[in-house]
N, C-alpha and C positions, 0 to 999 in steps of 0.2 A: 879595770883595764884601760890603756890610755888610747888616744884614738887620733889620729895625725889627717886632718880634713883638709884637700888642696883644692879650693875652685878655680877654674877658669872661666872665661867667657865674659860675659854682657850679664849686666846686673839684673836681669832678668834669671838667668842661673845662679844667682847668687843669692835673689831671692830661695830658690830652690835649697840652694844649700843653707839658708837659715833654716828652715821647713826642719831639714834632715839634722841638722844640728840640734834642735830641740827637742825631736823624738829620740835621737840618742840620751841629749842628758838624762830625759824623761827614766833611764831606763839604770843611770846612774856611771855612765861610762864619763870617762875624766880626758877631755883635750889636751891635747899637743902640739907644737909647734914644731919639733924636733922630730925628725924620722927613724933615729939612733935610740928614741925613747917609746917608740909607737908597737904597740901591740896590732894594730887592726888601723890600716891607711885605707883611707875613700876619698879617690880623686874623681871630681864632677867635671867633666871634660867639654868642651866645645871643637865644633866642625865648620865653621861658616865660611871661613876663607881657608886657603891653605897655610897661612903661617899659622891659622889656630889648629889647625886639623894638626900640624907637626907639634907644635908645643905640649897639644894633648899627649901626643907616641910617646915623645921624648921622655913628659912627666911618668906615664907609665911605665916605659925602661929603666927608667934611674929607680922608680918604687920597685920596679920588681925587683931589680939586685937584692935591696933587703929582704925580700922575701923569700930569696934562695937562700940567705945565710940562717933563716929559722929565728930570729928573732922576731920580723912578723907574722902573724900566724894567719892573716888574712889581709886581702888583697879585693879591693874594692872597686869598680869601673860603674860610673853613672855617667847620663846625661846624653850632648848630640851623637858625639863621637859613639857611646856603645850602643844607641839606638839604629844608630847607621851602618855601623860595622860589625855590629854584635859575633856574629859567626868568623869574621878575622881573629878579633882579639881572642876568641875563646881557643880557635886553630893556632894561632902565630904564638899567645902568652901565655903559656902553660901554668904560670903564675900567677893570676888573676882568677880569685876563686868563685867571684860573686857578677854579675852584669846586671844593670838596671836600665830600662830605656825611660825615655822623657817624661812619661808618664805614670812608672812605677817608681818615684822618688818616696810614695808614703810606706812603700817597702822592705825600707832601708834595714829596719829589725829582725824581719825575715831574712835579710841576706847575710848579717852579721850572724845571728843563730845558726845557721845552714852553713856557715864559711868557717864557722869553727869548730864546728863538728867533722868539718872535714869533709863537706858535701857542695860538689859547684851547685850554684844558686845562677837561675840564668829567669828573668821574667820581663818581660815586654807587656804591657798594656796596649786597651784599645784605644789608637790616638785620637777617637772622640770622648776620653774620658777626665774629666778631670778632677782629679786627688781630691779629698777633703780630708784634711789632717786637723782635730782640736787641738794637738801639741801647741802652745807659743812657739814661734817662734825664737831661737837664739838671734838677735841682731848683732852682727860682726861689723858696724859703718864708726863707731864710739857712740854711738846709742843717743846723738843728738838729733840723726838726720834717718831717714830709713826707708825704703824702697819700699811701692805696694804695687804686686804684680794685678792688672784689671783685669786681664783677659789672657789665653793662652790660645796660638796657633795662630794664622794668616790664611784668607782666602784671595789675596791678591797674582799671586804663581810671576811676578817677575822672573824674564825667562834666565836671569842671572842665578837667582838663589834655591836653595834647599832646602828654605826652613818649612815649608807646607808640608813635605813628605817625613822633614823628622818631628815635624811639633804637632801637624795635624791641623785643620779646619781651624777659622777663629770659634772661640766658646768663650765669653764674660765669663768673666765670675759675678753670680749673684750679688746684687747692693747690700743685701743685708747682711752677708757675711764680710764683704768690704769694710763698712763700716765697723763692723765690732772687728775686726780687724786693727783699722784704724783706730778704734778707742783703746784697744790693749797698747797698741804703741805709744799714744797718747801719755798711756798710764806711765809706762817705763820710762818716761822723760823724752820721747820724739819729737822735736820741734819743728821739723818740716819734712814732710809726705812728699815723693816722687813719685809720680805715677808713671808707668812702664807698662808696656805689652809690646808684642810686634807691630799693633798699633794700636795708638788708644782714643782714636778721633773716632770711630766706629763701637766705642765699648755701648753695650744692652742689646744692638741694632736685631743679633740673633735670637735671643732670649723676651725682651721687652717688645720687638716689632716696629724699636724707633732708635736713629742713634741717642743714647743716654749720657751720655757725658758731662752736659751743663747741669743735671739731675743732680749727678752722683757727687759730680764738687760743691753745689749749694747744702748738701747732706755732710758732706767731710769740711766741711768751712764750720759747720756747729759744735763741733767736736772742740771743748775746751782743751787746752792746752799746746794745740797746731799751731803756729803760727804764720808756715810758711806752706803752700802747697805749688809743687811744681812739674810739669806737665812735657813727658821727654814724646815719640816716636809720634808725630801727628803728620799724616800724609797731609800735603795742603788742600787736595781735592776733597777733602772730610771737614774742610772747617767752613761753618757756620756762624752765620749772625747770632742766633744763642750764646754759642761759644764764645765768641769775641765780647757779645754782651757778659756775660756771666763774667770773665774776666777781667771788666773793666768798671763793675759792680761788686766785687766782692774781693776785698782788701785785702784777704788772706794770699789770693792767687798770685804767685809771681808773675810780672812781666816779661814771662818768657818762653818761648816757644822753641820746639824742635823739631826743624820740618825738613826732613831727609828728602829732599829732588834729586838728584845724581846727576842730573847731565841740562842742559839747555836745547840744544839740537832735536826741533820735531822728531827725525827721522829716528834717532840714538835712543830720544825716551821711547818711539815708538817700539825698537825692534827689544828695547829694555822693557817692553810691559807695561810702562805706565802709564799712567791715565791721565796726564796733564799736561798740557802743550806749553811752550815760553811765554805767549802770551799768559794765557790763564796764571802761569808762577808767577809773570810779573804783576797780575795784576792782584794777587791772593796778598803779597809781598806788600804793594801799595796799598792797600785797603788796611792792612794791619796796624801799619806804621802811622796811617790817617785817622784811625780809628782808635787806639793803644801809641801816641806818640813815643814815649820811652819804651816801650817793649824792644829785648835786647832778642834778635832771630839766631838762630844756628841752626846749618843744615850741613849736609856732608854729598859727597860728589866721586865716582864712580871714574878712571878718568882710563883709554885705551882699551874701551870696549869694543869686542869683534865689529870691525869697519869701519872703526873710527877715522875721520879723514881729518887731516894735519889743518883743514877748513872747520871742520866740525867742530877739533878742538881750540880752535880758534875763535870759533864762536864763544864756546864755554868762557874760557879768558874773559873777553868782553864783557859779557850775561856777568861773572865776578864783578870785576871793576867797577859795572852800573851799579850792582844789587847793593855792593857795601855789605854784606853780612857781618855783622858783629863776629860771630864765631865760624869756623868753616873746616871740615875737617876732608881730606880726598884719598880716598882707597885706590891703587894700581887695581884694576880688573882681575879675579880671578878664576879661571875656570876650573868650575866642579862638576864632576862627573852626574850623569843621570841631568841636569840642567840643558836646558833647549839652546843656551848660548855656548855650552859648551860644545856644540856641533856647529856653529855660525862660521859660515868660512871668513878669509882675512882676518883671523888672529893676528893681535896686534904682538909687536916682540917686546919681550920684558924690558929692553935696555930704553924701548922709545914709550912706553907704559911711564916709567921711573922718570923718564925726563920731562913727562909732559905734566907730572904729577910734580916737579918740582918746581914747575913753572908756574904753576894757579897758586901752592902754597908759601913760593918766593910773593909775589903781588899779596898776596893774602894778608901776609907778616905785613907788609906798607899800611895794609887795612885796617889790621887787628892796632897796629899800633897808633896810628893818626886816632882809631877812638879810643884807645885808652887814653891818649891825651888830652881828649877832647871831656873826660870827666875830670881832668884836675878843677877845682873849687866847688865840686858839687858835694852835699853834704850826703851822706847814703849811711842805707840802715847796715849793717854787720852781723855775721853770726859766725862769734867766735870759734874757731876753732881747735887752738893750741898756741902755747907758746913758742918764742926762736928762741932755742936755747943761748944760755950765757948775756940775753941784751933784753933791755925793756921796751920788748914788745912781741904783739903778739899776728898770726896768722890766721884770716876768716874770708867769708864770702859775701857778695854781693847778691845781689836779686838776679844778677848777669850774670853767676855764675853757677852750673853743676857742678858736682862733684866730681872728682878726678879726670874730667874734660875741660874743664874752662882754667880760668886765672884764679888770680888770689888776691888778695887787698894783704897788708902789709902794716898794720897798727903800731905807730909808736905811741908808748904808753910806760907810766911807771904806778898806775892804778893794776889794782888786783882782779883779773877777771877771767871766768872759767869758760871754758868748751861747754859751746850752746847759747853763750850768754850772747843775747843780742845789744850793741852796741851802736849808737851817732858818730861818722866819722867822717871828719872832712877829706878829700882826696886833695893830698898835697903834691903828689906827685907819680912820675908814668916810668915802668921801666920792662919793657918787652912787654909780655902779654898783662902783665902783673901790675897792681898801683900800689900806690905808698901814700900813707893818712894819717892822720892824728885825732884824736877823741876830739867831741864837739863840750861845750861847757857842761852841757846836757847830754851826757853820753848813757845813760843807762835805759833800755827799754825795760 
């Protein structure tokens, strides 16, 4: 039977949907891409904003028509969305035969068996628990680069988000299964490890009684075959001299950091729950840069959140301009239900959300582009990615950059070189976010 698997979300879900991907193959079911070909559709859905909360519906309206017509025989709902709204979808989609919440993804087998027998399959775990599946993983990234979830859940409760009541408490995952983890990905040809949590500057801290972090990457740095390890969702109030040391000691680690701050304005991060004042960002921000000069920052910014004053956001502006962030990404504010901002009076209105969010990411572009410029003649390592079809050359990434969030480097070449292959390349030139480079004499790592 063929099996049509759509995720959405944050690669943290996506992580998930490998998990669920290889307990299916495990079982002998055959993928799809095509929904006209699908026996049994499992879509992993997310909730965190509301344009994802609709993409999710949507995905599952357009599935369930096929499902009306009896070609599919079963009809699958994982993830934030069914964790949260379990008792809608099962009232409103008469069509969806199976529900999983966040933490019964290693139940995926169960729901397929129960869903085609013609029995709703409805299971919610307890969200202190967390799955242990020995299936490998399917990796769906092209098997050169691959995500490793550290920990699952959030005990921070920003009074914006949702994810503590649908993910649950933070819980590490164990070092030792991280690792061997890690070595199966190793094995399959994974060349650089991201590590991801809701955050991962706190990972053991529950489990070991210490933050573990600089631990667990001096362990995945021995791991023959890595070569690159890179380090997404780091609150800045969580980083540590360790950490900056470990980083700047061990060659594997990118220079590069992701430090989600949202706002500048004491009063904005205060009433948003955070824990760190402008000073303190700037000063987390300079100590980095002083300490790790090439380290490439990205962080992301929250912008016409309840009370925001046309001053506040004005400040934000500035706090930009200073900071220089190499990468910068800004969410419109959105209110989700059951969140303590979503009761916050002075709702800010969508039209002046969108505008003020096009203003930090208008300067932004000025930003991103002055440093892209500013690496023309530097020579930098590559990790190919693919070819541009029809011309001699190829597309990969920098040490600056993540995967489906950052830029791309731009290889021209008439040498033969595969996805994964790391590459010398000089940056010959800048075009929006993206560079343009040419092999170095010595191009082959």
């Amino acid at each position: 039977m063929k099996i049509l698997f759509i995720s959405l979300g944050c690669d943290k879900n996506l992580v998930d949907t490998e998990v669920m991907l290889g307990l299916l193959a495990s079982r002998g079911y055959e993928m799809t891409d095509d929904e006209r070909e699908a026996d049994i559709i499992v879509i992993n859905t997310c909730c965190f904003i509301h344009d994802a909360k609709q993409e999710s519906v949507d995905n599952i309206l357009e599935m369930a028509e096929y499902r009306k017509t009896g070609n599919v025989k079963a009809l699958i709902v994982t993830g934030c969305l069914a964790e949260r709204y379990r008792q809608e979808i099962i009232d409103e989609i008469p069509e969806v035969d199976a529900v999983l919440g966040t933490t019964a993804y290693d139940k995926i087998l169960d729901a397929v068996d129960e869903a085609l027998k013609g029995q709703h399959f409805l299971r919610m775990e307890d969200l202190q628990a967390l799955p242990v599946v020995r299936t490998e993983r399917q990796v769906t990234t092209g098997g050169h680069f691959a995500y490793l979830k550290i920990a699952e859940g959030c005990d921070k409760h920003c009074t914006y988000c949702i994810i503590p009541k649908i993910r649950g408490c933070y819980r590490s995952v164990p070092m030792e299964r991280l690792i061997k983890e890690a070595e199966k990905l190793a094995g399959q040809g994974v060349k650089e490890l991201i590590l991801v949590a809701q955050e991962t500057t706190i990972y053991g801290k529950d489990i070991y009684g210490e933050k573990s972090l600089p631990k667990l990457l001096r362990e995945l740095c021995k791991i023959s075959g890595i070569r690159w390890i890179r380090i997404l969702y780091c609150y800045p109030e969580e980083i540590t001299d360790e950490l900056i040391q470990v980083m700047k000691e061990e060659p594997k680690i990118c220079h590069y950091l992701d430090l989600p701050i949202q706002h500048a304005s004491d009063e904005i991060l205060k009433r948003m729950g955070r824990r760190t004042s402008k000073q303190e960002l700037i000063d987390i921000v300079g100590k980095l840069r002083k300490e790790i000069p090439d380290i490439c920052l990205r962080t992301t910014l929250i912008t016409g959140f309840p009370g925001e004053t046309e001053e506040q956001h004005k400040e934000l502006v500035e706090f930009v301009d200073e900071m220089e962030f190499d990468r910068l990404g800004v969410f419109t504010y959105s209110p989700e239900e059951d969140t303590p901002a979503a009761e916050m009076p002075n709702q800010i209105d969508e039209e002046v959300r969108q505008e003020r969010q096009a203003e930090l990411m208008e300067l932004q572009q000025e930003i991103a582009f002055d440093v892209a410029e500013n690496m023309i003649g530097r020579e930098m390592l590559v990790m190919i990615e693919g070819k541009v079809a029809d011309e001699a050359a190829y597309v990969g990434r920098t040490y600056r950059d993540a995967p489906n969030v950052d830029g791309l480097i731009f290889v021209e070449s008439s040498e033969l070189l595969m996805s994964g292959d790391f590459a010398r390349v000089t940056v010959t030139g800048a075009q929006d976010y993206d560079l343009i480079g040419g092999l170095t004499d010595e191009f082959t790592e």
